[in-house]
N, C-alpha and C positions, 0 to 999 in steps of 0.2 A: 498338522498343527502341533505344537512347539508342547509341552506342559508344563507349566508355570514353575517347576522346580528346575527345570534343566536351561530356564530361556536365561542367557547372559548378564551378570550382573556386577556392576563397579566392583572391583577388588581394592582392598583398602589404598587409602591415597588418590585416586582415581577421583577424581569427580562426572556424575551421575550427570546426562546428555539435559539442557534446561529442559522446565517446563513446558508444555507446547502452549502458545497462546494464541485463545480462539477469536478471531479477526468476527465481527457481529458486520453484517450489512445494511448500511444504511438505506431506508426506505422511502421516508417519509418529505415530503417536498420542504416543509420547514427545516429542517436540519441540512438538506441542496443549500436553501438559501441562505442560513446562517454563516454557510460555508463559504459561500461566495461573498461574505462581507466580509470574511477574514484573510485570514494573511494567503498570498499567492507566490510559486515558484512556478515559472516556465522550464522548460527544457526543451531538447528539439525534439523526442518521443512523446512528449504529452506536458501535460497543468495539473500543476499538484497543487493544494487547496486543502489547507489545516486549520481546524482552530479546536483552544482550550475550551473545555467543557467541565460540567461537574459530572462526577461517576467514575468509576474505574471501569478498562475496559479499551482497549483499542477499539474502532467503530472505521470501516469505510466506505466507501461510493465510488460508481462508477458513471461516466457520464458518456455518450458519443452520439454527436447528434446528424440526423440527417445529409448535413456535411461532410461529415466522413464518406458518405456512397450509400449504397441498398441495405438491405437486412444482414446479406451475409458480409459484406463489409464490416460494419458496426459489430456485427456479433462474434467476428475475427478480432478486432481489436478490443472489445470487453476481455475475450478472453485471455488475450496478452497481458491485459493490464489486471485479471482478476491472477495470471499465477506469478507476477511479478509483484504482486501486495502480498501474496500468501508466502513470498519467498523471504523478501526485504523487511515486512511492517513487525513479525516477531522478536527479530534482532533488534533495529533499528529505529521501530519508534515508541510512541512515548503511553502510557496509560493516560488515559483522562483526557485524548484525541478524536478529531473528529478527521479523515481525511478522503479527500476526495480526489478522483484522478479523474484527468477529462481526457479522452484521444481528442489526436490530430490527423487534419487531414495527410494522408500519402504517408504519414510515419510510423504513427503507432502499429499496424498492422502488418509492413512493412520491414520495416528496422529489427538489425539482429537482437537476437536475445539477449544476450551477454551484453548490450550496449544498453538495452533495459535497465535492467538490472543496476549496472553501474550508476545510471543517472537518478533512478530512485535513491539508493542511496547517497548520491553527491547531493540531491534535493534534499534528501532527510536533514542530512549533515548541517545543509545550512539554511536550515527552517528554523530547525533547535540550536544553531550560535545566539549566543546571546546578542543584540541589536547595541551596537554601540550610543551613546548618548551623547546627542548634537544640542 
């Protein structure tokens, strides 16, 4: 272990690595269903599922249901989808969020990583466009 005067530290100019922000798990069936009244993005890895909330705080969910296959199915593609939240939602989304990722059958579990990844973020991207006015 490192001792806290020798461990590396921004040299002037340098800007300091952001703060880490801690993703809270959503639990509770009410806050599922709030979620599924709001706004939705498909992708061909999974269904992303936001909405505005009061409170600060990133907040997400995962969902994979029976559909997906057996236990170890379902708990392959949680997993995908819980380090692909943990990778994407700090950068890219927004405080005061609720979001929810649902797998899909044959993809989530499936599908490269890096192709993850990128869709999260193109779903982020255009979750938070502002919606034009018709």
């Amino acid at each position: 272990m490192t001792p806290p005067e020798t461990q590396a530290r921004p040299k002037d100019g340098e800007r300091a690595a952001p703060p880490a922000v801690s993703l809270c798990v959503i639990k509770k069936r009410g806050d599922f269903l709030k979620a599924a009244r709001a706004r939705r993005i498909a992708m061909p890895g999974f269904v992303l599922q936001a909405r505005a909330r009061e409170g600060a705080g990133i907040r997400v969910g995962y969902t994979c249901t029976k559909k997906l296959g057996d236990a170890v199915a379902r708990n392959r593609a949680k997993r995908r989808l819980r380090e692909i939240a943990r990778a994407v939602l700090p950068k890219h989304g927004k405080t005061g969020y609720d979001y929810v990722l649902i797998g899909r059958r044959l993809e989530t579990a499936t599908r490269p990583y890096h192709l993850l990844l990128a869709e999260l973020e193109k779903a982020l991207h255009k979750l938070h466009q502002p919606r034009p006015k018709t």
